[in-house]
C-alpha positions as CSV (number, residue, x, y, z in Angstrom):
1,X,2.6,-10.5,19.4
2,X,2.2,-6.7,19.8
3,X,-0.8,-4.5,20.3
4,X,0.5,-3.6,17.0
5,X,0.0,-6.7,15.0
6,X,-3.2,-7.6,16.0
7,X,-4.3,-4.5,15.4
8,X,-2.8,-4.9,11.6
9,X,-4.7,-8.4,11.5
10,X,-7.8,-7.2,12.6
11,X,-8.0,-4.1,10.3
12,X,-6.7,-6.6,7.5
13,X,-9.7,-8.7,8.8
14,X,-12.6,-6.1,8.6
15,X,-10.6,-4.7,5.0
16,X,-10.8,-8.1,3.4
17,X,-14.1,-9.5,4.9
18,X,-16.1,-5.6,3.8
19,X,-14.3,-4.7,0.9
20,X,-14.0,-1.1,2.3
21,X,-11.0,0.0,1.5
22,X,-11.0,3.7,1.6
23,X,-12.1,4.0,5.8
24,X,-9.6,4.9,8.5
25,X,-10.0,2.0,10.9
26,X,-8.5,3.2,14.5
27,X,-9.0,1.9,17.5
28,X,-12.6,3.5,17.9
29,X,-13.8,2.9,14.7
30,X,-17.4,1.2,15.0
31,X,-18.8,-1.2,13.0
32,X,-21.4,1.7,12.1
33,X,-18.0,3.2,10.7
34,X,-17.6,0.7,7.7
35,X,-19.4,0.2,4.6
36,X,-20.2,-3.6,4.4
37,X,-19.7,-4.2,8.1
38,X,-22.9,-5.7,9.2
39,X,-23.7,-9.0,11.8
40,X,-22.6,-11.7,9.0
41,X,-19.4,-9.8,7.9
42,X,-18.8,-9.5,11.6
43,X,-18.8,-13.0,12.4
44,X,-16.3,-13.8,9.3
45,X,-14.0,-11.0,10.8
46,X,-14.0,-12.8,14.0
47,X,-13.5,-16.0,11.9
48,X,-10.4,-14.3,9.7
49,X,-8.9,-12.7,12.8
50,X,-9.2,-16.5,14.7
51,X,-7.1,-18.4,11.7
52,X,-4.4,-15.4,11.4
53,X,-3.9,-15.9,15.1
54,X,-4.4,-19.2,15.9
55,X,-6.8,-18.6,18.2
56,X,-10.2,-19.2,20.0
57,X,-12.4,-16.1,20.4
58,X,-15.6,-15.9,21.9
59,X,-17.8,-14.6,19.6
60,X,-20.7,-13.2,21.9
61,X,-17.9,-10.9,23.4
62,X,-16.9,-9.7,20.3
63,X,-20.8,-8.7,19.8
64,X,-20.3,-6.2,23.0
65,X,-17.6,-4.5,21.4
66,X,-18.1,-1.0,21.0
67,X,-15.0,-0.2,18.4
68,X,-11.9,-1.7,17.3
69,X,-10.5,-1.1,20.2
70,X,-12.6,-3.2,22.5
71,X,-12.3,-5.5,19.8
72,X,-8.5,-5.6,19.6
73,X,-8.7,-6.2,23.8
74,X,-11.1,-9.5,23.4
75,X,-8.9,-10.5,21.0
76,X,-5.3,-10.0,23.2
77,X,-7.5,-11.9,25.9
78,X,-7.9,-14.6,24.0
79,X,-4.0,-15.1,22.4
80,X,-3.2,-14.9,26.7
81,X,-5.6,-17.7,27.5
């Protein structure tokens, strides 16, 4: 999977889970960045982005994220473990 396509799931993710629709997510959008993006939303985005992949994330990591981008790099760790 490309840097691409999880990037597509995890904006899907974070579109779906905050019902913010009209942000442009990039790769250094912050949580800060999106209406309805708060600490429970967060864990169901980590949640969604987990079943779309079929994997295991480590959730504390995700909480050190500072953007999308750091996000999308957790995320690419994971799917290589």
């Amino acid at each position: 999977m490309t840097d691409e396509q999880v990037f597509s799931v995890i904006k899907e993710a974070i579109r779906s889970e905050t019902g913010d629709m009209t942000t442009d997510i990039t790769l250094k959008t912050t949580a800060l960045d999106v209406s309805g993006w708060d600490s429970l939303a967060h864990g169901r985005i980590v949640m969604k982005i987990e079943v779309a992949l079929s994997v295991r994330i480590d959730v504390d990591a995700t909480y050190r994220a500072a953007n999308v981008g750091d996000l999308l790099a957790i995320v690419r760790q994971a799917a290589d473990q």
